[in-house]
C-alpha positions in Angstrom: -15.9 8.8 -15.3 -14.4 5.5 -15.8 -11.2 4.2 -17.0 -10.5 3.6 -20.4 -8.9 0.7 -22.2 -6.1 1.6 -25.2 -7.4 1.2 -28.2 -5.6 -1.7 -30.7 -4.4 -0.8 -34.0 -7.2 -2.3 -36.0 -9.2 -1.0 -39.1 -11.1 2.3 -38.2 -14.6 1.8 -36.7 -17.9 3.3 -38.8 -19.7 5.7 -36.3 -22.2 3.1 -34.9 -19.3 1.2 -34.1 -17.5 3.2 -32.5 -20.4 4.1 -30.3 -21.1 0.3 -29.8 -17.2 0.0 -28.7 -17.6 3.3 -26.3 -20.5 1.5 -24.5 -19.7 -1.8 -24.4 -16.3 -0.5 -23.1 -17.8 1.5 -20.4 -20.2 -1.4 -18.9 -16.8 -3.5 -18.3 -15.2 -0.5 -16.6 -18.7 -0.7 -14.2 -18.9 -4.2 -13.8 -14.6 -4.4 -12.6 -15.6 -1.9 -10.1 -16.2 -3.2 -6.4 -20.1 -2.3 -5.9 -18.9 -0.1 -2.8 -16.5 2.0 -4.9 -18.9 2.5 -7.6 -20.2 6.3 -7.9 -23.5 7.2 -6.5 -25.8 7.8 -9.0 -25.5 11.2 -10.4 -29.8 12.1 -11.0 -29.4 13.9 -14.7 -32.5 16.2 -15.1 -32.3 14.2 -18.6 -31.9 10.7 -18.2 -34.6 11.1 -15.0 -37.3 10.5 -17.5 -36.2 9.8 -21.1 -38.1 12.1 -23.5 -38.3 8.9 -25.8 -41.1 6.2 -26.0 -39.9 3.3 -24.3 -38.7 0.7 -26.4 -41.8 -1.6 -27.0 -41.4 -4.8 -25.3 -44.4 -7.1 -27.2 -44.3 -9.2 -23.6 -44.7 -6.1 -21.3 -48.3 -5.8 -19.6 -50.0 -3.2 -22.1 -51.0 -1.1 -19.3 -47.2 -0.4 -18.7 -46.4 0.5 -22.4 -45.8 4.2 -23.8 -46.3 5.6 -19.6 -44.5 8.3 -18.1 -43.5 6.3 -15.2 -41.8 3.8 -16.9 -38.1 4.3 -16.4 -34.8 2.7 -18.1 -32.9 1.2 -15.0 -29.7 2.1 -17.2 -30.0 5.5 -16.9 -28.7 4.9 -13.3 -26.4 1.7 -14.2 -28.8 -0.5 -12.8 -29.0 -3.7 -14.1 -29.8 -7.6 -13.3 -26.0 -8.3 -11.9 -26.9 -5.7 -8.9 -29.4 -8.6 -8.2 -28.9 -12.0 -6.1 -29.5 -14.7 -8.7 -32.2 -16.4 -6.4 -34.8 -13.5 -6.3 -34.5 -12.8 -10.1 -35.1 -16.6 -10.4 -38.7 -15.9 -8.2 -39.2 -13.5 -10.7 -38.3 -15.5 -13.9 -40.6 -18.2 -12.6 -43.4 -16.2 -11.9 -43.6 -14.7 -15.1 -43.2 -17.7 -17.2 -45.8 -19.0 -15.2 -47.7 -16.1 -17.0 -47.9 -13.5 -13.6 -46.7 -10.5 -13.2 -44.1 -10.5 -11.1 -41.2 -7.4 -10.1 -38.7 -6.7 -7.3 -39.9 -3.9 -4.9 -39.4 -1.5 -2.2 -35.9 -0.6 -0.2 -33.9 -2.7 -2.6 -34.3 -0.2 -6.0 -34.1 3.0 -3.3 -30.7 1.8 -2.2 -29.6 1.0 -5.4 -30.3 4.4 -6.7 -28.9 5.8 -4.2 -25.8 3.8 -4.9 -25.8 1.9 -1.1 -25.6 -2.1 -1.0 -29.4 -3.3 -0.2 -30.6 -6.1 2.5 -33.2 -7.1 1.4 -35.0 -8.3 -1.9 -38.7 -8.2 -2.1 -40.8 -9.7 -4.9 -44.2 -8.2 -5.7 -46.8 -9.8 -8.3 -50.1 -10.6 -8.9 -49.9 -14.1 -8.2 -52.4 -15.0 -5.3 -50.4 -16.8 -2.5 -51.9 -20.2 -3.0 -51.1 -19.7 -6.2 -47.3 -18.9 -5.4 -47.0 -22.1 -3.5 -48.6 -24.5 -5.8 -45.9 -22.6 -8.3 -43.1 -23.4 -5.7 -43.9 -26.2 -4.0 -42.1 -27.1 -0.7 -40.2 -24.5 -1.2 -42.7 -21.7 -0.3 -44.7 -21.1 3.0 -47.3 -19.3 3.7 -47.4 -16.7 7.0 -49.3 -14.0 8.1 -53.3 -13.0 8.6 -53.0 -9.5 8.6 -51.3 -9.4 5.8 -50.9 -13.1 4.1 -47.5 -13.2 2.6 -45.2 -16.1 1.0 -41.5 -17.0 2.3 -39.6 -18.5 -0.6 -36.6 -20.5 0.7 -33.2 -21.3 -0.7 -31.3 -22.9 1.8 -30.6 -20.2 4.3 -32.1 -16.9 2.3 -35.9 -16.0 2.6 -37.6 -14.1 0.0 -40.3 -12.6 0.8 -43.3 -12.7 -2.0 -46.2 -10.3 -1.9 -49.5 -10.4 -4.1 -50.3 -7.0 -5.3 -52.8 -5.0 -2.9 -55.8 -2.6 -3.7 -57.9 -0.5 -1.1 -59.3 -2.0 1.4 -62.5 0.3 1.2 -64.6 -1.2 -1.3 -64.5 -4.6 0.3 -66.9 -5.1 3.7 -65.8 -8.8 4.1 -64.0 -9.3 7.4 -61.9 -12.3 6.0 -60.8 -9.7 3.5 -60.5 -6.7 5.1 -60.6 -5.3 8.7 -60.2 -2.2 10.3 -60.5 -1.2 13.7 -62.4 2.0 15.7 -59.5 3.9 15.6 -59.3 3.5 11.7 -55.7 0.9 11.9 -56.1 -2.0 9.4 -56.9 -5.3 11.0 -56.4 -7.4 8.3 -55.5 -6.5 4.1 -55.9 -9.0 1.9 -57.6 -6.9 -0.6 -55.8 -8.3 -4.4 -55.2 -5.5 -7.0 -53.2 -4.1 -9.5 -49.4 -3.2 -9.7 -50.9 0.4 -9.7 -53.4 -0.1 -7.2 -49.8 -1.8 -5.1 -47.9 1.1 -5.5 -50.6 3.0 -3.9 -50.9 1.3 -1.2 -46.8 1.5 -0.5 -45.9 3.8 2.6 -43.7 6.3 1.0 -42.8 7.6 -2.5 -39.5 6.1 -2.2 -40.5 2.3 -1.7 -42.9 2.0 -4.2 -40.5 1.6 -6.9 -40.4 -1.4 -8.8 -37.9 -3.4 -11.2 -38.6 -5.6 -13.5 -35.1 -7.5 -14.6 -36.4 -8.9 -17.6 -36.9 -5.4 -19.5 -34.6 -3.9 -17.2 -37.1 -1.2 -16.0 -38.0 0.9 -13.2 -42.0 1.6 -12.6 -41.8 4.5 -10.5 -46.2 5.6 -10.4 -45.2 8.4 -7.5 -42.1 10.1 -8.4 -40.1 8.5 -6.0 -36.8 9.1 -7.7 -37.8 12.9 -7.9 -37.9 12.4 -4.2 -34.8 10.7 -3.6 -33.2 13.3 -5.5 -34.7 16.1 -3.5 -34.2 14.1 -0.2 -37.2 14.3 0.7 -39.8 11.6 2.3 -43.4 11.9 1.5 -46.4 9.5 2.4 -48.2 8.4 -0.7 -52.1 9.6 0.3 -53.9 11.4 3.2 -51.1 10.8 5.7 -53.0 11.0 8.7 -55.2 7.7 7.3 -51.8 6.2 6.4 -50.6 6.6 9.9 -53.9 5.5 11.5 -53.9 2.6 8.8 -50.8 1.1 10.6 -48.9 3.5 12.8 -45.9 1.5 12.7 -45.3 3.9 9.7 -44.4 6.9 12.3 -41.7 4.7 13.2 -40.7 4.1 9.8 -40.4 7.3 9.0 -37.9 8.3 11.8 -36.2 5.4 10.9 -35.6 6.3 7.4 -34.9 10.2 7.6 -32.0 9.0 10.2 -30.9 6.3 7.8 -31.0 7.7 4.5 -30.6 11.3 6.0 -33.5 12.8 4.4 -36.3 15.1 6.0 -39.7 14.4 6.0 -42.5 16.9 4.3 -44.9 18.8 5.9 -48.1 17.1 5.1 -46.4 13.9 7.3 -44.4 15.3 9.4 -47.7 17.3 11.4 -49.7 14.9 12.4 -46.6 12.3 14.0 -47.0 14.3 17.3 -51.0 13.9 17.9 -51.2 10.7 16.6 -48.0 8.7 18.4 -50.0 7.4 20.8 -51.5 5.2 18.6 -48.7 3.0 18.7 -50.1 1.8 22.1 -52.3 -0.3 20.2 -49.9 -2.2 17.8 -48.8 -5.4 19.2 -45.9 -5.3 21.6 -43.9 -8.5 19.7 -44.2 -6.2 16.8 -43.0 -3.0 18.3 -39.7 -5.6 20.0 -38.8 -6.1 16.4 -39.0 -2.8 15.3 -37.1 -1.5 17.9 -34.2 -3.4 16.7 -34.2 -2.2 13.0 -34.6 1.6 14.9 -31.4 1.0 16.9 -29.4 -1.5 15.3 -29.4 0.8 11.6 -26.2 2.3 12.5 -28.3 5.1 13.4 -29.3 5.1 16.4 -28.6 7.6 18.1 -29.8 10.0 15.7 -32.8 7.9 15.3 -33.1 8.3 19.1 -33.3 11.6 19.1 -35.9 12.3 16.0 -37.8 9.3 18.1 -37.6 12.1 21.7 -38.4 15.0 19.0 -41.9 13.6 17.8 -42.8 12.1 20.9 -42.1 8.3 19.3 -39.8 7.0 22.4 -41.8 7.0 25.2 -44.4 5.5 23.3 -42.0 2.2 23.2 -40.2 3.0 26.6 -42.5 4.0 28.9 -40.4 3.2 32.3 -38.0 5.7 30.7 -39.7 9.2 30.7 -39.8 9.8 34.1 -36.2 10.4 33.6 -36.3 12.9 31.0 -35.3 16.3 31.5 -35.1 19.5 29.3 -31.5 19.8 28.7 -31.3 16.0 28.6 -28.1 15.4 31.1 -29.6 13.3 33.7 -27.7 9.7 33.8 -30.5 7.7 32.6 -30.2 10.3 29.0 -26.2 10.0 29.1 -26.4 6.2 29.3 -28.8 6.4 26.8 -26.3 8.3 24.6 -23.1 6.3 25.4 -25.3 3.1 24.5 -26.4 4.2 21.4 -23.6 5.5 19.8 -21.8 2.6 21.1 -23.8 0.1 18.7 -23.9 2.3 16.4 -19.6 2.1 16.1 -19.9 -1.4 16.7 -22.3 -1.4 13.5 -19.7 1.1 11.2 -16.7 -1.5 12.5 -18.9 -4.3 11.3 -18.9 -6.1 14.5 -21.5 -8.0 16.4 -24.1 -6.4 18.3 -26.1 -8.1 21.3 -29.9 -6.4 21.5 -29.7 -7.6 25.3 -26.9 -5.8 26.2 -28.6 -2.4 24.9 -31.2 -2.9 26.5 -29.5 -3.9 29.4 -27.8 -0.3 29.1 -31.0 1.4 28.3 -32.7 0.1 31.6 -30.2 0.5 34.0 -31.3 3.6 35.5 -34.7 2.3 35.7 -33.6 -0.6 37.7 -31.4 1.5 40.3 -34.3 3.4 41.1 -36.4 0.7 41.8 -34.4 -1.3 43.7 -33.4 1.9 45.9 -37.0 2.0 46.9 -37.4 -1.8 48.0 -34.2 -1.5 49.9 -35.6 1.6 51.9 -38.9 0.7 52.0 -39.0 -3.5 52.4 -35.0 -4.0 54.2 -33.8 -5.8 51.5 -30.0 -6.3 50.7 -28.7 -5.7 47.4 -28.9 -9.0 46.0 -32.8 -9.8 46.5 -33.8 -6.1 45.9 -32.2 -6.1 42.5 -33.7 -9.3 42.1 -37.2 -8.1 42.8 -36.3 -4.8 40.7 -35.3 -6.7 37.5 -38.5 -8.2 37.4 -40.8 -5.2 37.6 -38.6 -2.9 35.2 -38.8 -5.8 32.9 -42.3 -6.8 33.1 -43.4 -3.3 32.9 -40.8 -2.7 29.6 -42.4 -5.9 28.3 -45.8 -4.4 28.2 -44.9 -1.7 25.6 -42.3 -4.1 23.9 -42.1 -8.0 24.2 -38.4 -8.4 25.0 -38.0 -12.4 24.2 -36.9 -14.6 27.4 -33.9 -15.4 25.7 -32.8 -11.5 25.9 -34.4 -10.5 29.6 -32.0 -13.7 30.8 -28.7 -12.2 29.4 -30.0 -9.0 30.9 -30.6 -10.0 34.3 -26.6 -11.9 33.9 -25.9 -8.3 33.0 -27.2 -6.4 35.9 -26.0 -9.5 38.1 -22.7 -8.7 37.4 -22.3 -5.0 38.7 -22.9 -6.4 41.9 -20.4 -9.3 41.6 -17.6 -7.1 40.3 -17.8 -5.6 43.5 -16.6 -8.5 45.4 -12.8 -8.9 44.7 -11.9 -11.7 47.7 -11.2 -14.8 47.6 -12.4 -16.9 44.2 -14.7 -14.8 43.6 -12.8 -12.2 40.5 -12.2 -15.4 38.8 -15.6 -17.1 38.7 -16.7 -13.8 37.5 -13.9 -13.3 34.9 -15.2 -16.6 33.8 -18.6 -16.1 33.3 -20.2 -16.3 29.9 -21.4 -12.6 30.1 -18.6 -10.9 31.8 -17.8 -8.8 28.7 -21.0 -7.1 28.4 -21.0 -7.0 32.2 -18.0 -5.0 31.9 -18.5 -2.7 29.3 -21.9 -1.6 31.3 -19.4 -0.9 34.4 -17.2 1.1 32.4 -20.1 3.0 30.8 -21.4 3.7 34.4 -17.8 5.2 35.5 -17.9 7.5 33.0 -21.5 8.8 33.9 -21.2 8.7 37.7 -17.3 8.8 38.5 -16.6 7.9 42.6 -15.6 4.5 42.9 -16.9 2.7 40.0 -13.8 4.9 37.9 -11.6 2.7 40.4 -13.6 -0.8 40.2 -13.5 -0.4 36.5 -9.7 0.1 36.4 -9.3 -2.6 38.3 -10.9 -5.1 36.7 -9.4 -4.0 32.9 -6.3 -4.7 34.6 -7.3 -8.0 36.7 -8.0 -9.6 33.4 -5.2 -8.9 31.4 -2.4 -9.9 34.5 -1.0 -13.4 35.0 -1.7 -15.7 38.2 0.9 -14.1 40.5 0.0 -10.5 38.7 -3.6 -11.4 40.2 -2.8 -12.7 43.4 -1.0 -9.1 44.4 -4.0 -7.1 43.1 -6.5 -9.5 45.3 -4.3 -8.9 48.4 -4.2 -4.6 47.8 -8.3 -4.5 47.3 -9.1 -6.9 50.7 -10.3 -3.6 52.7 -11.9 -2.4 50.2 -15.6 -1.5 50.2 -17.6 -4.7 49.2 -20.2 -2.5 47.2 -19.3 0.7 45.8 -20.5 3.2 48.3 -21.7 1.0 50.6 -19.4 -0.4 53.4 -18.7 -4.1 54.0 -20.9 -5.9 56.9 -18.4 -7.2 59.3 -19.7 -10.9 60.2 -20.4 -11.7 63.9 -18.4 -14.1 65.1 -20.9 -17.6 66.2 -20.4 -18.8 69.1 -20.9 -22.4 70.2 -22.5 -23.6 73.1 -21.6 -26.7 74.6 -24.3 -28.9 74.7 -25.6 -30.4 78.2 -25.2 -34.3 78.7 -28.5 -36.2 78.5 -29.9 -36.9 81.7 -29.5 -40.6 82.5 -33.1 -42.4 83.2 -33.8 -43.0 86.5 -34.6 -46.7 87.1 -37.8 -47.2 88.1 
């Protein structure tokens, strides 16, 4: 599998030796690798789950000595190095501080499954006052529903987590909380690691490493999972979805990502229960909307989302533009949006969350301004003025767009009615505004749902700013009869005329 290094002439090697050599040479044929060119990890029926003891560790917790679930991380060519130094420091710390203390989750699932991970959670059974009076400033607490600890080391954030139990034997309402509809409240039930890795979403997640030992705790059969492809709730998966429906969500996300299906037991009861996400706080559902669509997944995520009946859950102003075959323009923008970020995402370029949404509300926005024009007189300016406020402060219900995002939206929308206008100074304060980019690319996007004139307007102004001054000046002088909006004629101006104003009459002397 990996290149080998020509032997020098030296004495022969004794059998252990030369095993020794052969291992010690392969580890420096994986560690000159670049991680992205390394081999997925091939899952060998045997080295799933060595048919050897462990070998004893006198510091290891007891109860993880001698199990079936305990797993050597080299097996898969796992080791510390795949690690950032700074969460196996938490770790290290933790542990000499006499804890428990293991990396978790998404991280060990990507590894095994040989992409680069995000994200580097520490689990342990350190309490989080406990954790801070351990790390000092350098820790801070957050969360009520679930109390967590941020680690900081400059600009990375670690995220610490005290091992959790069930919630059920616990009536305290500091502790524990759940609401009618059966979604935790509040979880700040302590455990153990077991009792953690049961109350992890899927099979997949709860997998953790402990760099010391280098070994893999896997209580579930998570890595028979991944092997298989498969995702699988760990429990009754209708009370994990009531628990904290967010995990719906979380499932779509991951069988897009990680192109895996979902079992049978979870995947039934997604349709019944989506509307549960009503209840989960719309800041909440605004971030998780970004991990959905920002994955490099998208689209595909989009469509399992439409498939279980996730979508309009999140984008309510959006389904009455749905249609069976899904080809009316609100659907194709929707597509052209998606897959656009999700290029942008493959070419590792930046993405702007306001400019999809931007995208993704268009339609919405037409509609309703259509109406205040027919129905109050309003010209285009104030009607799409009115318009973005209502799409938006209906969208904001379901999702809490931040005001830093519905600003650059609104200068998004703004601009499809000031490309319009190509007289006088007007292309060039618009080639100069700050958002003229993502202005653009919505107009282009909208030729090539719509056609008519926009397929014009957009030509014209991916030529206008490319072209020198004089280049310019010609184009401004060809476009001056043009419609000012596209499909709606210019208003000729009436012509004021001034009326010469009557002398004062003198007083009359009295």
């Amino acid at each position: 599998m990996f290149s080998r290094q020509k032997k020098s002439k030296k004495q022969p090697l004794t059998e252990q030796e030369t095993l020794s050599a052969k291992q010690e040479r392969k580890v420096k044929a994986v560690e000159l690798q670049p991680k992205s060119k390394r081999p997925a990890p091939a899952f060998n029926e045997q080295s799933e789950r060595s048919t050897k003891k462990p070998k004893k560790h006198s510091d290891l917790p007891s109860h993880l000595l001698h199990k079936k679930f305990t797993v050597n991380a080299g097996h898969y060519d796992i080791t510390p190095k795949d690690f950032p130094k700074n969460a196996l420091a938490i770790v290290e710390k933790l542990q000499r501080a006499g804890f428990e203390a293991y990396v978790v989750g998404g991280c060990i699932r990507d590894l095994l499954l040989g992409h680069k991970p995000k994200d580097f959670d520490v689990a342990t059974n350190a309490k989080p006052e406990e954790i801070q009076k351990i790390f000092g400033r350098q820790c801070r607490l957050i969360g009520r529903r679930f109390r967590l600890a941020h680690i900081v080391f400059g600009r990375d954030i670690y995220e610490v987590a005290t091992f959790r139990a069930d919630h059920a034997s616990h009536n305290s309402d500091k502790i524990s909380k759940v609401s009618e509809e059966g979604m935790l409240l509040r979880d700040n039930v302590y455990g153990t690691l077991r009792e953690d890795a049961q109350r992890r979403d899927f099979s997949v997640n709860s997998l953790y490493y402990d760099p010391k030992h280098n070994l893999i705790f896997d209580f579930f059969d998570g890595i028979a999972d991944l092997k298989a492809g498969k995702l699988r709730l760990i429990g009754d998966p209708v009370v994990r979805y009531q628990e904290d429906p967010v995990r719906m969500l979380r499932a779509v996300r991951f069988m897009a990502k990680l192109d895996m299906f979902l079992d049978k037991p979870s995947d039934t009861p997604i349709r019944e229960l989506a509307h549960l996400l009503k209840n989960i706080p719309a800041a909440r559902l605004f971030d998780e909307s970004l991990k959905l669509f920002q994955s490099g997944q998208g689209f595909k995520t989009y469509q399992l989302m439409r498939q279980y009946g996730l979508f309009e859950q999140l984008f309510p102003v959006l389904t009455p533009f749905f249609t069976e075959r899904n080809d009316s323009n609100a659907e194709r923008m929707l597509s052209k949006a998606l897959n656009s970020t999700d290029d942008r995402i493959r070419d590792n370029l930046r993405v702007n969350p306001a400019f999809l949404f931007a995208a993704l509300l268009w339609y919405p926005l037409r509609e309703k301004m259509e109406v205040l024009k027919n129905e109050g007189g309003l010209n285009s300016h104030d009607a799409m003025m009115l318009a973005a406020n209502d799409v938006l402060a209906e969208s904001c219900k379901a999702i809490a767009l931040h005001r830093r995002h519905t600003s650059v939206i609104r200068d998004i929308w703004a601009l499809q009615f000031q490309m319009t206008k190509r007289s006088g100074k007007r292309p060039q304060q618009t080639l100069e505004h700050v958002k003229f980019r993502a202005g653009f690319d919505l107009l282009v996007m909208r030729a090539e749902i719509e056609g008519g004139d926009l397929v014009e307007l957009s030509a014209w102004w991916h030529e206008y700013q490319f072209s020198n001054d004089a280049q310019r000046a010609e184009m401004l002088k060809a476009v001056r009869n043009v419609p000012n909006f596209a499909g709606e004629e210019k208003k000729k101006r009436r012509r004021k005329t001034f009326r010469k104003k009557k002398p004062a009459k003198k007083a009359s002397a009295e």
